[in-house]
C-alpha positions in Angstrom: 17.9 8.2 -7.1 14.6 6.0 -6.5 12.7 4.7 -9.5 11.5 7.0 -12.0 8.1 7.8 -13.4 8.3 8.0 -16.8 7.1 11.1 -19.0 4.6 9.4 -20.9 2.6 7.8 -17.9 2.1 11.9 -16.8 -1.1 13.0 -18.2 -1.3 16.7 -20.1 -3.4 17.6 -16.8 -0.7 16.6 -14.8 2.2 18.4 -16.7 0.3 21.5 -17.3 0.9 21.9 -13.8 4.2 21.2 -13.1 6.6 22.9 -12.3 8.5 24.9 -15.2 12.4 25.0 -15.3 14.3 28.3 -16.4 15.9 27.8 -19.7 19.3 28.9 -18.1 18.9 25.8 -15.3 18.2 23.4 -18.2 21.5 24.6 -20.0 23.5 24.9 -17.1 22.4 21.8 -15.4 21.6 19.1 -17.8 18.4 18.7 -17.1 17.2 16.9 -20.2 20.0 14.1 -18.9 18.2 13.9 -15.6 15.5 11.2 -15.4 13.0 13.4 -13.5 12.7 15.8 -17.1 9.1 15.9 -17.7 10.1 17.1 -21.1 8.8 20.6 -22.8 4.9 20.9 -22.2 3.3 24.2 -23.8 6.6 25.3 -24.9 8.4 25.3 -21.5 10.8 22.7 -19.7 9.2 20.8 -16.6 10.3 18.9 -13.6 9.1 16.1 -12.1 10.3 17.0 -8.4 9.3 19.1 -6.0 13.2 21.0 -5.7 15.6 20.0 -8.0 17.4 16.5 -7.7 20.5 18.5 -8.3 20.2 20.8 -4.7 18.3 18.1 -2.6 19.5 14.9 -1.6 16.1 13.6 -0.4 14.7 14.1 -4.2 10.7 14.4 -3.0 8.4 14.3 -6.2 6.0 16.9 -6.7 2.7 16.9 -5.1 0.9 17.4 -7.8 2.0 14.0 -9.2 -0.4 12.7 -6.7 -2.8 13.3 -8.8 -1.9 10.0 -11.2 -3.3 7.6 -8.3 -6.6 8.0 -9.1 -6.4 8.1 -12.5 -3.8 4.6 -12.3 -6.0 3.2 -10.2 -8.9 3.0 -11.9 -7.3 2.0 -15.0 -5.6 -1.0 -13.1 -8.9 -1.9 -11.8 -11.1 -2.0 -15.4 -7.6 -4.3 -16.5 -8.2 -6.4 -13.7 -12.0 -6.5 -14.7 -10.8 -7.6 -17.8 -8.4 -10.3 -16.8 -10.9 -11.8 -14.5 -13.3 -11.9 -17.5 -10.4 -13.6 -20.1 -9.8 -15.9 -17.0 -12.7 -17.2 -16.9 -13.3 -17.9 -20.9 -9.8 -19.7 -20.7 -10.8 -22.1 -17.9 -13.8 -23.0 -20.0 -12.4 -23.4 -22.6 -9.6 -25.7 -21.0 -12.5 -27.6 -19.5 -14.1 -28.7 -23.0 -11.3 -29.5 -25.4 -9.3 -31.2 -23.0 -6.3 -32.2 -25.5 
């Protein structure tokens, strides 16, 4: 299985338009044990993948997780704005109380 995206790091857009799992393949399955469970959005199980982990071995995610690179993205960059910025105050600050 390769590294998981976790349920809370998929926004409501997102999940709204995943794909929903029958209630019998959730019992019969296990699917809340499996770590591609998106959880129950608007009342109804979801999957992460775009076939289920369970019948393919190659385990492709959804294409419509795709949709999390922009929206990552440009949260990584305002972060990295803000690093930069806390970066700089630090290295003046080292500069004038030199202990």
């Amino acid at each position: 299985m390769r590294e998981r995206i976790e349920s809370k790091h998929v926004t409501k857009e997102i999940k709204s338009r995943m794909p929903v799992i029958p209630v019998e393949i959730v019992k019969e399955r296990g699917c809340t044990f499996c770590p591609y469970y998106l959880g129950n959005y608007e009342k109804q199980p979801r999957c992460m993948m775009k076939t289920c982990a369970w019948d393919d071995e190659n385990e492709r995610f959804h294409p419509v997780l795709r949709g999390l690179i922009p929206f990552y993205k440009e949260k990584m960059e305002k972060a990295e704005e803000k690093f930069l910025a806390m970066k700089k105050i630090q290295c003046h600050l080292d500069k004038h109380f030199v202990c």
